[in-house]
C-alpha positions in Angstrom: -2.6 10.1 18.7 0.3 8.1 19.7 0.1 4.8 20.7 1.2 4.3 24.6 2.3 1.0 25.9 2.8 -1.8 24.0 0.5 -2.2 20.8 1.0 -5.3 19.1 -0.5 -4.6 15.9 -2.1 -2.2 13.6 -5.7 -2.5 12.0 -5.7 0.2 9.0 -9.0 0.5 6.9 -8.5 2.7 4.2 -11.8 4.3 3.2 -14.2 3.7 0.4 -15.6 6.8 -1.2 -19.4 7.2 -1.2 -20.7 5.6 -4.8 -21.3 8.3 -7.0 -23.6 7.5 -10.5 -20.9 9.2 -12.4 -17.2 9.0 -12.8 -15.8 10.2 -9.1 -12.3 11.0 -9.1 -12.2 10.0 -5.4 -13.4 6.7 -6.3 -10.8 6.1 -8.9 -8.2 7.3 -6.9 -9.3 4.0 -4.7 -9.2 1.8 -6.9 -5.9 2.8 -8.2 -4.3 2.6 -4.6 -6.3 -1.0 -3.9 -5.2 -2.1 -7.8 -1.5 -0.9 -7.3 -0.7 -1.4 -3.6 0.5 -5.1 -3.8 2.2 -4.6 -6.7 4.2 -1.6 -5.1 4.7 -2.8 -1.8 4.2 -6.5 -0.5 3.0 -7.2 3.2 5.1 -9.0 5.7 4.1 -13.0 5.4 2.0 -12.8 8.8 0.0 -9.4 7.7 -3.1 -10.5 7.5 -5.6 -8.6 4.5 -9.4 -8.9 6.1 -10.7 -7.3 3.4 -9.4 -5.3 -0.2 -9.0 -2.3 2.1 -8.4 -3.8 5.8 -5.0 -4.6 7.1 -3.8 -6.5 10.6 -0.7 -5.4 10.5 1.8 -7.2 13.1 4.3 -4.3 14.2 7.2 -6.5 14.8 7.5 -7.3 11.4 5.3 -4.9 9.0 6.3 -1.3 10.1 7.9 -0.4 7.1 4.4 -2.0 5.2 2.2 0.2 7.6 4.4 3.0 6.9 4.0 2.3 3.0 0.3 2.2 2.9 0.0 5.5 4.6 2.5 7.3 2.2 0.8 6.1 -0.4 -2.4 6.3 0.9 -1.8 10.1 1.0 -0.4 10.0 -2.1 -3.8 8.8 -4.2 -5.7 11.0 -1.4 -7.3 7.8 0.4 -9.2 8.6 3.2 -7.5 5.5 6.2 -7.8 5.2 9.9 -5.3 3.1 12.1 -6.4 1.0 15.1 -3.5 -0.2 17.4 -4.3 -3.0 19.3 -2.6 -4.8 22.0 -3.1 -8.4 21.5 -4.7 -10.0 17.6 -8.2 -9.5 18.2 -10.4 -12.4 18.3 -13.5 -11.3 16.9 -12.0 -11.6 13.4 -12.7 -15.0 13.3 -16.3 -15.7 13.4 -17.4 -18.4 14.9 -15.0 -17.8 17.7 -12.7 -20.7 18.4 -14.2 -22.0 21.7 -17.7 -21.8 20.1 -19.5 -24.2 17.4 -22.0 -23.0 15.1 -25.3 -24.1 16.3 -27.3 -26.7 14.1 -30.7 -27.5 13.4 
């Protein structure tokens, strides 16, 4: 689906295979796109990487990044989803910024 309106930024998770015992070519496929991804293609400065395989990608600036990691994405055969979000969301950040962590 396209995007209507005006999405901010992008939130791609690229999948992790299911663990497999043995060798999984799936899995090593992931690896090898996590592995060689920043050495291939290098985010925007305000990209933010939540995780090995999570991305907030600002659309102003990291198009050309989002396009990246879905070409090669497809190209190791890695499973990814894209969110597009309006504003940065705020539940990244845990506590949320207007909240303290309770104490005992």
């Amino acid at each position: 689906m396209i995007p209507t309106g005006n999405v901010k930024f992008a939130l791609l998770v690229a999948s992790k295979p299911p663990y497999n015992p043995m060798t999984n070519p799936q899995e090593l496929a992931y690896i090898d796109f996590l592995n060689n991804m920043p050495r291939i293609e290098q985010p925007p400065p305000d990209t933010e990487k939540i995780h090995d395989n999570v991305w907030l990608i600002p659309l102003s600036t990291g198009m050309p990044f989002l396009s990246s990691l879905c070409v090669y994405a497809k190209a190791w055969n890695v499973p990814h989803r894209i969110l597009f979000l309006d504003e940065k969301p705020e539940w990244i950040k845990w506590p949320p910024p207007d909240e303290t962590p309770a104490t005992p």
